[in-house]
Short mmCIF file of the C-alpha atoms (twelve columns), coordinates in Angstrom:
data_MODEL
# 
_entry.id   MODEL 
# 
loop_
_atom_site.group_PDB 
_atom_site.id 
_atom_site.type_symbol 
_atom_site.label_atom_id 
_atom_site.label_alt_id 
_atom_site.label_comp_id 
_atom_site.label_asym_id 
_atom_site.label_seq_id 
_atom_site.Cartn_x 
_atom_site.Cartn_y 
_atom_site.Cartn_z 
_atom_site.pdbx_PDB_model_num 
ATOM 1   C CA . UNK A 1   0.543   1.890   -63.593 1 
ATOM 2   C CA . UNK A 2   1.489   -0.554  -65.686 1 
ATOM 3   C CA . UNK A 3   5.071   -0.674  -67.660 1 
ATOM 4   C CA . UNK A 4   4.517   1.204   -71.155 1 
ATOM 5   C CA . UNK A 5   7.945   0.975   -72.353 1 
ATOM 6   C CA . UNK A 6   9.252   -1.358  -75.203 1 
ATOM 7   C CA . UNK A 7   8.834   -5.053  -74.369 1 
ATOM 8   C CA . UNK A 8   12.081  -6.335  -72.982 1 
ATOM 9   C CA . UNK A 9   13.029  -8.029  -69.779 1 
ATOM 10  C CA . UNK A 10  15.168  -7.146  -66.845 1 
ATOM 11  C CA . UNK A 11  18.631  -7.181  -66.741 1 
ATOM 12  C CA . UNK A 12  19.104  -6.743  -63.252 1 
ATOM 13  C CA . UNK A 13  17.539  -7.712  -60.025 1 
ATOM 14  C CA . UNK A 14  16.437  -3.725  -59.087 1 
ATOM 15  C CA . UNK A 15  14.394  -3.460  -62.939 1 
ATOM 16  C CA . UNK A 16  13.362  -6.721  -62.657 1 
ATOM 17  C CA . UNK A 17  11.576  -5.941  -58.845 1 
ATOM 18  C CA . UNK A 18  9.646   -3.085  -60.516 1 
ATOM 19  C CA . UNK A 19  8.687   -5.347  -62.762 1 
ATOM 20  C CA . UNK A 20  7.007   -7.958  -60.430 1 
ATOM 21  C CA . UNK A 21  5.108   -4.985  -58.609 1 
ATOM 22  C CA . UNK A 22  2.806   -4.963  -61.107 1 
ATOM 23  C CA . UNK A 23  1.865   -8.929  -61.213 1 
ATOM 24  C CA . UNK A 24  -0.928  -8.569  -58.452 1 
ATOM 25  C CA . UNK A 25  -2.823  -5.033  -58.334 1 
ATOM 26  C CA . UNK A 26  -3.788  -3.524  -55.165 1 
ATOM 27  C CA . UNK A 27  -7.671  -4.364  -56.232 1 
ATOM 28  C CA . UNK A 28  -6.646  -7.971  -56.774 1 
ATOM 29  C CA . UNK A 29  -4.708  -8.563  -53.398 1 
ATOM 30  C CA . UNK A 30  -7.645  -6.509  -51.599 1 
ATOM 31  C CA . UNK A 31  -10.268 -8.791  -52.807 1 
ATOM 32  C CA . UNK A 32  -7.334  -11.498 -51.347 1 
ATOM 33  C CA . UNK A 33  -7.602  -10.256 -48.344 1 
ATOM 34  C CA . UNK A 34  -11.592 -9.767  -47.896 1 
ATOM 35  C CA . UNK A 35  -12.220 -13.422 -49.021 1 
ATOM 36  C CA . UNK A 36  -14.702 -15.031 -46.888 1 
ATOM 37  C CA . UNK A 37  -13.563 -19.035 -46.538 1 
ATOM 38  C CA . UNK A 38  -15.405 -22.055 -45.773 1 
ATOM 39  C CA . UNK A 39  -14.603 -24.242 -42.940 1 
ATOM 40  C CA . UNK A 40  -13.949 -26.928 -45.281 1 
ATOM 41  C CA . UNK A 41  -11.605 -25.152 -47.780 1 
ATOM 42  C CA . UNK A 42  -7.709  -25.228 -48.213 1 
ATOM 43  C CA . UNK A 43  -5.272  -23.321 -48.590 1 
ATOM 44  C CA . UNK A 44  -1.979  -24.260 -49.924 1 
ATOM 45  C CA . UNK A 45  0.092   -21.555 -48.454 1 
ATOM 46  C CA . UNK A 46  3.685   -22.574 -48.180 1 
ATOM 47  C CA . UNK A 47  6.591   -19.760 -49.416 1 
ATOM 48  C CA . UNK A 48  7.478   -19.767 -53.334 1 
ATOM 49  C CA . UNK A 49  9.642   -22.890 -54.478 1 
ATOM 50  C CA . UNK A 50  8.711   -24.711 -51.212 1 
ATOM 51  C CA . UNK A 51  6.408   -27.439 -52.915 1 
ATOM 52  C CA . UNK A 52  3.749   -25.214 -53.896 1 
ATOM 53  C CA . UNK A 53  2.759   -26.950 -56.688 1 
ATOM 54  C CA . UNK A 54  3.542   -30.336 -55.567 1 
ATOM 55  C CA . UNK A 55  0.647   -29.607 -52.740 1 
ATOM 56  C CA . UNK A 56  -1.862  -27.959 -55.470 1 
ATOM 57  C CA . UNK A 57  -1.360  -31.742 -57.860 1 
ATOM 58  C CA . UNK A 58  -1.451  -33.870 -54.312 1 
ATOM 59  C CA . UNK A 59  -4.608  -32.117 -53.035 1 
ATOM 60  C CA . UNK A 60  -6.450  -32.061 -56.267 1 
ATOM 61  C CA . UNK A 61  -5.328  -35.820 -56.974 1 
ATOM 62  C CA . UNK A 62  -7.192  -37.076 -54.088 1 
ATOM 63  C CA . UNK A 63  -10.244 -34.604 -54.143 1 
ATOM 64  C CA . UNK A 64  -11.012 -35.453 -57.892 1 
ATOM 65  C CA . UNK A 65  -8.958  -39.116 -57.743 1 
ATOM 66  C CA . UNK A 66  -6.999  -38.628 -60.636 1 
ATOM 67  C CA . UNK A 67  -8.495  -35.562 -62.213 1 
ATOM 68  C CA . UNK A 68  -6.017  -33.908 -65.162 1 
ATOM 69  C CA . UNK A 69  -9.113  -32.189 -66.974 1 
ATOM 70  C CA . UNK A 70  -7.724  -29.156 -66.747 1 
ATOM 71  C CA . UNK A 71  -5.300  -26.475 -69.088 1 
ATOM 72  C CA . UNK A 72  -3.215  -25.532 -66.090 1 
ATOM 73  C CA . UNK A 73  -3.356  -26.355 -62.307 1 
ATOM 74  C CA . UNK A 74  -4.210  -22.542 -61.512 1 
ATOM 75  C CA . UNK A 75  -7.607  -23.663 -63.407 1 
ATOM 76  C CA . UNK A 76  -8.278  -25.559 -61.134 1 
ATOM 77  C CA . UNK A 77  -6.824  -24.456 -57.038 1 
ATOM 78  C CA . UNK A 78  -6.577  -21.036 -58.284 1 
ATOM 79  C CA . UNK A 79  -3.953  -18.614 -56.776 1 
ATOM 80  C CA . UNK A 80  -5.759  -16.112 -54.519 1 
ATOM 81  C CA . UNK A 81  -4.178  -13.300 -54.486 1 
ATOM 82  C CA . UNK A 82  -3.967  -13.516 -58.207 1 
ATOM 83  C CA . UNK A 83  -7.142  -14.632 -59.318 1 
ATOM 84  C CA . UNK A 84  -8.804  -11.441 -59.927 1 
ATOM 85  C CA . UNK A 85  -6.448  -10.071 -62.162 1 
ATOM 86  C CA . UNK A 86  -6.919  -13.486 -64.005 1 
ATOM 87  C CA . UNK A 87  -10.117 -13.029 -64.439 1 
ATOM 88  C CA . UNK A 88  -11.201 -15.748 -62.158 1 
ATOM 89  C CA . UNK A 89  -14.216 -16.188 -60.126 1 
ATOM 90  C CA . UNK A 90  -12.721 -17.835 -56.383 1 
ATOM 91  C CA . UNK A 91  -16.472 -18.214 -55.822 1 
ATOM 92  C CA . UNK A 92  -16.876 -20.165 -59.195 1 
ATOM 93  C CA . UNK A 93  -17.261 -24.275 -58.216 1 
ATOM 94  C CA . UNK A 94  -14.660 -26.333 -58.051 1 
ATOM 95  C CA . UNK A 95  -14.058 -30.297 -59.379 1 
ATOM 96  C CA . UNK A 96  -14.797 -31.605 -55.786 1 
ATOM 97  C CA . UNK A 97  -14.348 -31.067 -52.458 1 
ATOM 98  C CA . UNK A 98  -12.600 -29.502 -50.459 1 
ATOM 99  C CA . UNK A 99  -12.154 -26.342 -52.375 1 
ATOM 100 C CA . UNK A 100 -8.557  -25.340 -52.397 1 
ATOM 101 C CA . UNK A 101 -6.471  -22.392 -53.221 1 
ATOM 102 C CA . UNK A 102 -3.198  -21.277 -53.579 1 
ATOM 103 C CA . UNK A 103 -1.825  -18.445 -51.191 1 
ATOM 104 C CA . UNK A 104 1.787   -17.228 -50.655 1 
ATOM 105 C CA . UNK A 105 0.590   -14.926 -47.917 1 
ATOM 106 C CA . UNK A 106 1.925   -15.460 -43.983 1 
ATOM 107 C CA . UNK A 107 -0.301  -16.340 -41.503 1 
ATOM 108 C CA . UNK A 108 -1.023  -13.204 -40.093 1 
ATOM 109 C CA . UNK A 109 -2.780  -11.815 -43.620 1 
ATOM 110 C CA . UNK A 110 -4.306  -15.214 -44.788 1 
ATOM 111 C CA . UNK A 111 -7.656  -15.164 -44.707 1 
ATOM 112 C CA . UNK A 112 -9.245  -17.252 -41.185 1 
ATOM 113 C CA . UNK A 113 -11.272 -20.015 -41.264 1 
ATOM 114 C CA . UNK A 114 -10.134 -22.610 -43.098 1 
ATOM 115 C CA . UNK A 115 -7.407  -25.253 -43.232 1 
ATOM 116 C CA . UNK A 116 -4.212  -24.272 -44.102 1 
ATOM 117 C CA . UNK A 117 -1.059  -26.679 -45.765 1 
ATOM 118 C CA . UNK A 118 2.159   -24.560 -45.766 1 
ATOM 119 C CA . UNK A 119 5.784   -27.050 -46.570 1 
ATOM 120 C CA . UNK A 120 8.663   -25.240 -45.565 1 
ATOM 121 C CA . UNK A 121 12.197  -25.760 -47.708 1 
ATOM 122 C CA . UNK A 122 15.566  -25.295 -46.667 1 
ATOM 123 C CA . UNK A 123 16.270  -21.554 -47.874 1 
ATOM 124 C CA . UNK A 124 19.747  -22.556 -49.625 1 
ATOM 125 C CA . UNK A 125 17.730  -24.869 -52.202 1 
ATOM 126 C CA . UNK A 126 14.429  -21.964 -52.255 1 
ATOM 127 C CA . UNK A 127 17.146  -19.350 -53.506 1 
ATOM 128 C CA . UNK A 128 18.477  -22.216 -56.346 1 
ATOM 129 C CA . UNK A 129 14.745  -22.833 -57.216 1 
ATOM 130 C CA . UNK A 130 13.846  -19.357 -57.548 1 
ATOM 131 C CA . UNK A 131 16.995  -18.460 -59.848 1 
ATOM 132 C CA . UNK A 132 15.674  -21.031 -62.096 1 
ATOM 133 C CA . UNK A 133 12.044  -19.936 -62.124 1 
ATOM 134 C CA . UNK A 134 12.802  -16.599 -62.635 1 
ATOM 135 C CA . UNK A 135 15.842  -16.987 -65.201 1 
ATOM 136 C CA . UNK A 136 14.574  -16.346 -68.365 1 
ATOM 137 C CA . UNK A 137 11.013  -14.732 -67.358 1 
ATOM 138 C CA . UNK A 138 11.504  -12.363 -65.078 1 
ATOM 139 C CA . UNK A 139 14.866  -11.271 -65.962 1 
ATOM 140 C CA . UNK A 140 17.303  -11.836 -69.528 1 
ATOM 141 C CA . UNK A 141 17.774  -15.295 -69.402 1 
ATOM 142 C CA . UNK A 142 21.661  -15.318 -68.059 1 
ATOM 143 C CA . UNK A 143 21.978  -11.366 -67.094 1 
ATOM 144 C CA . UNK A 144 21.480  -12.248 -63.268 1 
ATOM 145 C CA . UNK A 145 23.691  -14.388 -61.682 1 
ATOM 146 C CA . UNK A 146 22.509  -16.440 -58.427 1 
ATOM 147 C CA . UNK A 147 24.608  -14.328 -56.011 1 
ATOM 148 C CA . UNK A 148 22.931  -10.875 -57.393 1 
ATOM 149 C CA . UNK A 149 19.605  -13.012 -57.087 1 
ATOM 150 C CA . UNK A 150 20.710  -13.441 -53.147 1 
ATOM 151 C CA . UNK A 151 21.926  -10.226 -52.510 1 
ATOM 152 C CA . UNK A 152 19.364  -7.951  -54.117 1 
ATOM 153 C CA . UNK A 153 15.873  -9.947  -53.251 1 
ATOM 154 C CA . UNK A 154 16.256  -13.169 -50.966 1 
ATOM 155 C CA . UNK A 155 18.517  -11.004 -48.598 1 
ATOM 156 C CA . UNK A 156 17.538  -7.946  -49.043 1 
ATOM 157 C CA . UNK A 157 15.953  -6.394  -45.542 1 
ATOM 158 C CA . UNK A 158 14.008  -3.970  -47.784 1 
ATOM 159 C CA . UNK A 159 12.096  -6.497  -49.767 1 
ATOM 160 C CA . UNK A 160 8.301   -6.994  -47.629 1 
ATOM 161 C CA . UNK A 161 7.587   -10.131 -48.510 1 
ATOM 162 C CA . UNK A 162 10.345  -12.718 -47.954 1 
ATOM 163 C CA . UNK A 163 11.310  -16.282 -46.762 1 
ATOM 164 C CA . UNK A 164 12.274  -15.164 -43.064 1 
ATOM 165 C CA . UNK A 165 8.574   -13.018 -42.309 1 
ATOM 166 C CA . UNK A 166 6.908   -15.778 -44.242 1 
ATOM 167 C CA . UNK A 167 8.500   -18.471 -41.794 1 
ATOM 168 C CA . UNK A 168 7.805   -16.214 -38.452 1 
ATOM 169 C CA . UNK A 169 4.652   -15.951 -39.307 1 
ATOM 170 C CA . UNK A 170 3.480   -19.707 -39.840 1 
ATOM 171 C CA . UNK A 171 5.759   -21.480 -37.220 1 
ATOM 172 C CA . UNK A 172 4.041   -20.441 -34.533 1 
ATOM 173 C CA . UNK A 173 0.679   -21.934 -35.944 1 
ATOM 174 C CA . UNK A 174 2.322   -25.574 -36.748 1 
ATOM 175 C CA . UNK A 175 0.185   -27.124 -33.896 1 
ATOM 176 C CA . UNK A 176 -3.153  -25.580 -34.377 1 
ATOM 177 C CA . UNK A 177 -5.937  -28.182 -35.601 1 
ATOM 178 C CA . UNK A 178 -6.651  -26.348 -38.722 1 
ATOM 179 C CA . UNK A 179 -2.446  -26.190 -39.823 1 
ATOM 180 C CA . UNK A 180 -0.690  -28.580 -41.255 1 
ATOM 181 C CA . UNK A 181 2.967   -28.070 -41.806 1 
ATOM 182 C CA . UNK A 182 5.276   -30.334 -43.533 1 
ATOM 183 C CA . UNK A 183 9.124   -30.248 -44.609 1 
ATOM 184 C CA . UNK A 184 9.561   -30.545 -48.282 1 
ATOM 185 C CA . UNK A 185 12.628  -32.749 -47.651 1 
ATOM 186 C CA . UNK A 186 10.559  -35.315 -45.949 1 
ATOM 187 C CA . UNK A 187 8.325   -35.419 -48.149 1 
ATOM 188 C CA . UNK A 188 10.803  -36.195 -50.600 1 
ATOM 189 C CA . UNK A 189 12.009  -39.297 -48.419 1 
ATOM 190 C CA . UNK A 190 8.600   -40.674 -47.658 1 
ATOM 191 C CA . UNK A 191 5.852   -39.593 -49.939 1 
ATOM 192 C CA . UNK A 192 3.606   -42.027 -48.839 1 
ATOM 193 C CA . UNK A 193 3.460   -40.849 -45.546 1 
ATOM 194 C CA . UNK A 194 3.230   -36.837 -46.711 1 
ATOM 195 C CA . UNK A 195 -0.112  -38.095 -48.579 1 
ATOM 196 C CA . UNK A 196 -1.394  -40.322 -45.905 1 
ATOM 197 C CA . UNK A 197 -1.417  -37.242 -43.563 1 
ATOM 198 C CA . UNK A 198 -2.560  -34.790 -46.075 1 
ATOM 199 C CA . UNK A 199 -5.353  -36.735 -47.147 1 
ATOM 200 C CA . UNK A 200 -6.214  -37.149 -43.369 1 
ATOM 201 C CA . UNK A 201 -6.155  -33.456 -42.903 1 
ATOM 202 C CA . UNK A 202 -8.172  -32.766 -45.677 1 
ATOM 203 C CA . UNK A 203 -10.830 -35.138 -44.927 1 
ATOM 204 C CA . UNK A 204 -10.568 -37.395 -47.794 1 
ATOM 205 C CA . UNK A 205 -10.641 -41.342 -47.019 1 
ATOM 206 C CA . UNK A 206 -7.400  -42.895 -48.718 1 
ATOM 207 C CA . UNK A 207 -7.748  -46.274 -49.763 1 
ATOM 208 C CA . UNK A 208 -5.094  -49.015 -51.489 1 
ATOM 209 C CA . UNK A 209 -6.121  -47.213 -55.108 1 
ATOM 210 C CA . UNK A 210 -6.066  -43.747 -53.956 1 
ATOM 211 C CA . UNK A 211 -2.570  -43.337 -52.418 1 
ATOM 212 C CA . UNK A 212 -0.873  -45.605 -55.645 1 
ATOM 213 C CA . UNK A 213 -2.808  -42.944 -57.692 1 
ATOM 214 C CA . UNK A 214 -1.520  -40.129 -55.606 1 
ATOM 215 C CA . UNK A 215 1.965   -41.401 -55.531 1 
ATOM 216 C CA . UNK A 216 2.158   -42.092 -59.430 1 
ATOM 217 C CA . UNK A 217 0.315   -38.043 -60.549 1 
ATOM 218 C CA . UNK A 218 2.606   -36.249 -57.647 1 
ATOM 219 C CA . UNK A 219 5.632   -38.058 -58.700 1 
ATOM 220 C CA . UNK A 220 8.769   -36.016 -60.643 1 
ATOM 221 C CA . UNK A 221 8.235   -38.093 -63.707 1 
ATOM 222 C CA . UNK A 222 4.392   -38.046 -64.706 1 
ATOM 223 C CA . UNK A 223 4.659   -34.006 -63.865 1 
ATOM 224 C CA . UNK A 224 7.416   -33.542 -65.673 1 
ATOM 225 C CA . UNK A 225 5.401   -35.578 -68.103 1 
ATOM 226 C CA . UNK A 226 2.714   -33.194 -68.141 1 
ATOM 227 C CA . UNK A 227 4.439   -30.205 -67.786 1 
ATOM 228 C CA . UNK A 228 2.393   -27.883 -69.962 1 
ATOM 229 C CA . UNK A 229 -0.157  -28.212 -66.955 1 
ATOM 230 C CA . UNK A 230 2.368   -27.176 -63.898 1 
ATOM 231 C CA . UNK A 231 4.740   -24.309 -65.808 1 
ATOM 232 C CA . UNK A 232 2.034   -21.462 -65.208 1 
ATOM 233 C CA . UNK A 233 1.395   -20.391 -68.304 1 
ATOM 234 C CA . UNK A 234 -1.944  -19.165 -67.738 1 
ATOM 235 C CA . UNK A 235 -0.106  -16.768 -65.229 1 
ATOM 236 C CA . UNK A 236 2.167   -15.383 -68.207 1 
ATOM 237 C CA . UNK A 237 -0.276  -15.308 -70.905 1 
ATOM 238 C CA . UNK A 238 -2.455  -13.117 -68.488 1 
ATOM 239 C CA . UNK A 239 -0.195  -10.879 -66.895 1 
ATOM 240 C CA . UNK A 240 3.609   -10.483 -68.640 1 
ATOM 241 C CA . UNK A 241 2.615   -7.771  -70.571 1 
ATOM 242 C CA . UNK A 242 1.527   -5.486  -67.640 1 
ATOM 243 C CA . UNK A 243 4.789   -6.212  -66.690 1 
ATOM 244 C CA . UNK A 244 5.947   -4.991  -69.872 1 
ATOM 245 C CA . UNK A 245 7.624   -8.752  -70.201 1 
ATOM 246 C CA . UNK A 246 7.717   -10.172 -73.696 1 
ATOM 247 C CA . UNK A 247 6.037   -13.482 -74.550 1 
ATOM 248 C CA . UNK A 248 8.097   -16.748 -73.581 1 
ATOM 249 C CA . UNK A 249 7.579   -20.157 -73.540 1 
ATOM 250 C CA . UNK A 250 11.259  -20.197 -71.313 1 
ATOM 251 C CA . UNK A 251 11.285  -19.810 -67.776 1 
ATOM 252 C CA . UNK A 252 8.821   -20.252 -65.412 1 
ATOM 253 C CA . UNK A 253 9.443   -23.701 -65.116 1 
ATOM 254 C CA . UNK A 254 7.736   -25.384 -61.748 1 
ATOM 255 C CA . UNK A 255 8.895   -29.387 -62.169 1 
ATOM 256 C CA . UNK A 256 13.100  -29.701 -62.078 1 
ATOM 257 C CA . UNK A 257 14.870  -32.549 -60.261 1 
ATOM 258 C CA . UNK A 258 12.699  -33.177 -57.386 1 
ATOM 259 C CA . UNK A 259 15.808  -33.425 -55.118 1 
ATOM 260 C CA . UNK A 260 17.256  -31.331 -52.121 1 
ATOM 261 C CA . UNK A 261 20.560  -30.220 -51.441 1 
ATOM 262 C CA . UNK A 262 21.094  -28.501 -55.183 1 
ATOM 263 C CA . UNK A 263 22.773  -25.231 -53.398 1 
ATOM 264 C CA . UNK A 264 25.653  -27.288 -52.563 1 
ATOM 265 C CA . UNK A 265 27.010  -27.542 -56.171 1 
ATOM 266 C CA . UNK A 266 26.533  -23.548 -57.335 1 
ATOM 267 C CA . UNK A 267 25.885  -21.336 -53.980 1 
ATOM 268 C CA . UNK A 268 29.478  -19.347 -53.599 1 
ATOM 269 C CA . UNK A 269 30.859  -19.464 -49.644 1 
ATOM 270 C CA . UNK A 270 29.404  -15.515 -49.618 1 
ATOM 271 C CA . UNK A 271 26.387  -16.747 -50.235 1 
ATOM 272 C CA . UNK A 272 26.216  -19.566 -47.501 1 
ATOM 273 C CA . UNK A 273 27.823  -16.964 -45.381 1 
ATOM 274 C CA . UNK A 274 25.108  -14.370 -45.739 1 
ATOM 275 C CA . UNK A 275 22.315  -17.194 -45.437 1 
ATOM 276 C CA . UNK A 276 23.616  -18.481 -42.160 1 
ATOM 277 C CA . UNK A 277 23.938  -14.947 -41.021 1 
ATOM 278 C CA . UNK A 278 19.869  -14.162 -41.852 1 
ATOM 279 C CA . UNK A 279 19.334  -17.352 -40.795 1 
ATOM 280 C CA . UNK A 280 20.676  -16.873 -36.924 1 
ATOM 281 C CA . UNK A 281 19.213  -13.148 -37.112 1 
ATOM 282 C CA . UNK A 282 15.333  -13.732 -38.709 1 
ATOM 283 C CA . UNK A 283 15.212  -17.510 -37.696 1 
ATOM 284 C CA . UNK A 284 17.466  -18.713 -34.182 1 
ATOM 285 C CA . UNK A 285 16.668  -16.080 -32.026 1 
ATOM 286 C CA . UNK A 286 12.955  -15.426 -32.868 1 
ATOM 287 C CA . UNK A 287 12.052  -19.021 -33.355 1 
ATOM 288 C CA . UNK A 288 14.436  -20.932 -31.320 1 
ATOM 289 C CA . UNK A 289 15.933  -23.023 -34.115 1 
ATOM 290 C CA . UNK A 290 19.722  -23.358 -34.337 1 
ATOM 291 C CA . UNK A 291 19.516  -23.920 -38.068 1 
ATOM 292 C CA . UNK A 292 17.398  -25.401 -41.177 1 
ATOM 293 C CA . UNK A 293 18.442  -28.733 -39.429 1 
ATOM 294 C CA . UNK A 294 16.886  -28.537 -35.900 1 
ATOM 295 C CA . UNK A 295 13.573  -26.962 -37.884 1 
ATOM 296 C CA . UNK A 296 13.170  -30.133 -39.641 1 
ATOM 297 C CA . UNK A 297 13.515  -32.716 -36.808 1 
ATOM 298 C CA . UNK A 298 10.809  -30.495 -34.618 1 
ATOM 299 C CA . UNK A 299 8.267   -31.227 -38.162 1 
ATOM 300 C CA . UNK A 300 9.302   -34.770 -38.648 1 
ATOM 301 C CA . UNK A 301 9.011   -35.224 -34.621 1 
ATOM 302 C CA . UNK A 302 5.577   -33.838 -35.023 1 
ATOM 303 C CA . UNK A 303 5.032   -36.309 -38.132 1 
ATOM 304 C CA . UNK A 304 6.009   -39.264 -36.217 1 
ATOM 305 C CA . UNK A 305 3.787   -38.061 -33.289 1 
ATOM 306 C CA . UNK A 306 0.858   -38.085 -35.164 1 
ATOM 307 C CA . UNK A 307 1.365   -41.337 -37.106 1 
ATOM 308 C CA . UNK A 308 1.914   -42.764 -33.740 1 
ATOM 309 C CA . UNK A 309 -1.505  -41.642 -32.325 1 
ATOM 310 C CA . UNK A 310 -2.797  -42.925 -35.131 1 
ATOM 311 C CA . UNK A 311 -1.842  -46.269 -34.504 1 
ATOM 312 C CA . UNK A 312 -2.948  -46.301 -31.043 1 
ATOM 313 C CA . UNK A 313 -6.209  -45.186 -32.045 1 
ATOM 314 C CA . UNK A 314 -6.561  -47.881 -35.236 1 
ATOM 315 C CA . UNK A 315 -5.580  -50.810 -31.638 1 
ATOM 316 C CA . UNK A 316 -7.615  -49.533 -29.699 1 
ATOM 317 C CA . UNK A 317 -10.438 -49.268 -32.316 1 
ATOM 318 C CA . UNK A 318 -10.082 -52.994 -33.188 1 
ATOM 319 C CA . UNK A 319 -9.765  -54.217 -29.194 1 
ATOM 320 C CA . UNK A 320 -13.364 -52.741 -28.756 1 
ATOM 321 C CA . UNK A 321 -14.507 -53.721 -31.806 1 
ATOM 322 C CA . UNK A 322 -12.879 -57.626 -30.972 1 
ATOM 323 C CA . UNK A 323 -15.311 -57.006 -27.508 1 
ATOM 324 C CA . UNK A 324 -18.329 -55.896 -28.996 1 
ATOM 325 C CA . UNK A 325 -18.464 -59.030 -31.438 1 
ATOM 326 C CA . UNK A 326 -17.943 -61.409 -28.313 1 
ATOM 327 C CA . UNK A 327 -20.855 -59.416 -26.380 1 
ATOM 328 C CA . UNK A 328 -23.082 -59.607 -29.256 1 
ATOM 329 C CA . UNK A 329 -22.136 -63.717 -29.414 1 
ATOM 330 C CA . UNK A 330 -25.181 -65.934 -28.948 1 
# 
């Protein structure tokens, strides 16, 4: 039941876990979980702080081309498992099409029969991000330090839903038609080519306009411009005080540096330690990758696969369409 103590937040990791228990009800993720999809619809389903939101503004950008009608982005690809407790109809129509939605769930509970997007983030710089989000909203802004933050949730074998299951779950899937999997770093390096392939998997034709437009709304600066519609306030204003959480305008925040590699300056060697060490027990033996490193070059392999095939195919659609003009030649 929800908290009915005096507002106040956490001070700890352990309060601030009992907390969070109460964001999605059991109704709300059941309804998650029964959700009949449409072939056509996305889902957005990588692990939180892994370019969650990035996806929801690319997506939406080139469904709507340009589209920033809305309050918050959760308006508009709402969060699944979350939306009933918002009050939100996931059968209520969307700006255009494809319908998307955001998911956090793995593979093996996400509903089937749709496309899915998941980007996957080196876990040093998901642990940074998520201290961040969390500092301030979830917890006494300054009462949890990052290595508590590692030790009692992101490493913690007795926390259900985490980065390693999350991973284990989706990797598998990376080369089935309907999955799409990206690395948040490269997207970083080459945008262009992240939103060429989305937009490809998603079924919407890119022109010139399109992928400047793209490129311009999913940059760092015009959301960090727009803010107000990334930092999930919708998701406060309707559910911090079942959490017994007091209202903040602090924390939360979705759009920081848009870099990788910020665990270098403020992860302690402990921590690296202990993320290596789940990192060669949850990730190398199951999954066959040596470290964060090898994991990317499989996805950008797989990247530069595709973009390859597609080349072949755009030759080998202009050599027939060079020999049907000179058939058709009086």
């Amino acid at each position: 039941m929800p908290v009915t103590a005096p507002m106040q937040r956490p001070r700890s990791v352990g309060e601030m876990m009992q907390r969070v228990a109460f964001m999605i009800t059991p109704e709300g993720m059941g309804r998650a979980l029964a959700f009949q999809p449409r072939p056509d619809d996305v889902f957005i389903a990588p692990f939180p702080k892994s370019g969650t939101t990035w996806l929801q503004q690319i997506v939406h950008t080139l469904r709507t081309r340009g589209d920033m009608a809305f309050e918050e982005i959760t308006q508009v690809i709402p969060w699944l498992e979350l939306a009933h407790d918002m009050g939100i109809d996931v059968e209520a129509g969307q700006p255009a099409r494809p319908r998307a939605f955001k998911t956090h769930l793995g593979w093996d509970q996400v509903p089937k029969g749709a496309r899915y997007i998941v980007s996957v983030r080196d876990p040093r710089d998901v642990l940074v991000s998520q201290f961040h989000f969390w500092n301030g909203w979830f917890y006494e802004a300054g009462t949890v330090s990052i290595d508590d933050l590692a030790m009692g949730l992101f490493l913690n074998p007795n926390v259900p839903f985490n980065y390693w299951p999350h991973l284990q779950s989706w990797w598998p899937q990376r080369e089935r038609p309907d999955v799409l999997m990206l690395c948040y770093e490269s997207m970083l390096a080459d945008p262009e080519a992240a939103i060429r392939r989305i937009a490809a998997f998603i079924g919407v034709p890119l022109d010139d306009a399109l992928l400047r437009l793209t490129l311009e709304h999913a940059s760092v600066d015009f959301m960090r411009a727009h803010a107000r519609q990334f930092d999930d306030h919708l998701v406060r204003e309707a559910r911090d005080h079942v959490c017994g959480l007091p209202p903040s305008e602090t924390g939360g925040h979705k759009v920081r540096s848009g870099k990788a590699g910020g665990h270098e300056a403020v992860l302690s060697d402990a921590v690296r330690a202990a993320l290596d060490e789940a990192w060669q027990r949850e990730i190398a033996g199951p999954l066959g990758l040596p470290d964060y490193a090898a994991l990317r070059r499989v996805l950008e392999g797989a990247g530069e696969n595709v973009g390859a095939l597609r080349r072949v195919r755009r030759r080998t659609t202009r050599r027939l369409r060079r020999r049907g003009n000179r058939r058709n030649r009086p």
